[in-house]
C-alpha positions as CSV (number, residue, x, y, z in Angstrom):
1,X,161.7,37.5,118.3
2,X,161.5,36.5,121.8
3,X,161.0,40.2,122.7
4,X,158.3,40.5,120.2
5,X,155.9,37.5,121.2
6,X,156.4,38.8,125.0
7,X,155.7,42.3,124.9
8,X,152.2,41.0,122.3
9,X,151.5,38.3,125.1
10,X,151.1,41.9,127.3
11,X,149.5,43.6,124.5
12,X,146.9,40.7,123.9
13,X,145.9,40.2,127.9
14,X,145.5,43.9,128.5
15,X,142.6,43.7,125.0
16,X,141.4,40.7,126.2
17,X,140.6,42.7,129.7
18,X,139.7,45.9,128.3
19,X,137.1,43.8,125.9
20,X,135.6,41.9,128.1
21,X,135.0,45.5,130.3
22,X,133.2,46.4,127.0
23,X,131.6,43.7,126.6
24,X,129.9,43.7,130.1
25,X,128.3,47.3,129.4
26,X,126.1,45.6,126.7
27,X,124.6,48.3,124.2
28,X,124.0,50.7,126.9
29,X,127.6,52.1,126.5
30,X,127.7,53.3,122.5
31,X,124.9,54.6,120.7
32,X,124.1,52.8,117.3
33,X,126.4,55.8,115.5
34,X,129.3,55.7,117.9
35,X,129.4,51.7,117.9
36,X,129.6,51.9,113.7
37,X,132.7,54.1,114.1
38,X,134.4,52.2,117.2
39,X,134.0,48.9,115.3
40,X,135.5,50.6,111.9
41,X,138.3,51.9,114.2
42,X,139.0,48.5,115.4
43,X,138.8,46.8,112.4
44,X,141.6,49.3,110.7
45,X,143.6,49.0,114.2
46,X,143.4,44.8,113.8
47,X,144.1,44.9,110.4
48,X,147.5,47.7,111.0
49,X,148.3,45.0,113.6
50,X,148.1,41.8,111.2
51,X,149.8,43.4,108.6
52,X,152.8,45.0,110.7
53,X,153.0,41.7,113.0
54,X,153.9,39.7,109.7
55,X,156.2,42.4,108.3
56,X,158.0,42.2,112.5
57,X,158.1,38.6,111.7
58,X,159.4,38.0,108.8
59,X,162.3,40.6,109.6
60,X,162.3,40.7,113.7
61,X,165.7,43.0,113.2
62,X,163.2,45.8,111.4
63,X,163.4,48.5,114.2
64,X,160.5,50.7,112.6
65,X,158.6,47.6,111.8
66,X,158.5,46.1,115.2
67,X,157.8,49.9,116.2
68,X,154.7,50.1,114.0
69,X,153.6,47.0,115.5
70,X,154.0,48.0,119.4
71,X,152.6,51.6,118.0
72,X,149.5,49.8,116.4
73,X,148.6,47.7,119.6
74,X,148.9,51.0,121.8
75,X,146.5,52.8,119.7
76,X,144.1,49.8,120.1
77,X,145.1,49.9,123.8
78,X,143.5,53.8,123.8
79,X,140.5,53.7,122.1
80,X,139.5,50.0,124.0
81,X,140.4,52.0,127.3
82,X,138.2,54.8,126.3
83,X,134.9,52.7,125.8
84,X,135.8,50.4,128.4
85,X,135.9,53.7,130.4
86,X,132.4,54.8,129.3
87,X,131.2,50.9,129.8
88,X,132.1,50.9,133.5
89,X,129.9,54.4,133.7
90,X,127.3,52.8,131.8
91,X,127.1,49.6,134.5
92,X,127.4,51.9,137.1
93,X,124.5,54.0,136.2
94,X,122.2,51.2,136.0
């Protein structure tokens, strides 16, 4: 369990980061059509992540579940990274 809450505590700061890199590029950095997809692709990530975080908790000795979990919050890791990417472009171009 112990495990679990630390390596979300690393999860949870790296989002934090990459969001607020987001954030910062405003509008600019996703057109209206791009935007509608990221934020459908977030919501399915957060919701992977809220189901799979209770499953980890209720049975912390779940190998596969705890796996999903760490799985679910990489794949948010990747596709935050790639518009924080395009963000920092955006700023920079303007």
């Amino acid at each position: 369990m112990k495990e679990l809450l630390s390596s979300e505590k690393q999860y949870e700061a790296s989002i934090a980061s990459l969001s607020r890199t987001i954030a910062s590029g405003g509008d600019v950095v996703l057109r209206p059509s791009v935007r509608a997809d990221y934020e459908r692709n977030l919501a399915v990530l957060n919701q992977a992540i809220a189901e799979t975080r209770n499953l980890a908790l209720r049975h912390p000795k779940d190998r596969d579940a705890v796996n999903f979990l760490m799985s679910a919050y990489q794949s948010k890791i990747e596709l935050l990274t790639t518009v924080a990417n395009q963000a920092q472009v955006a700023t920079l171009g303007r």
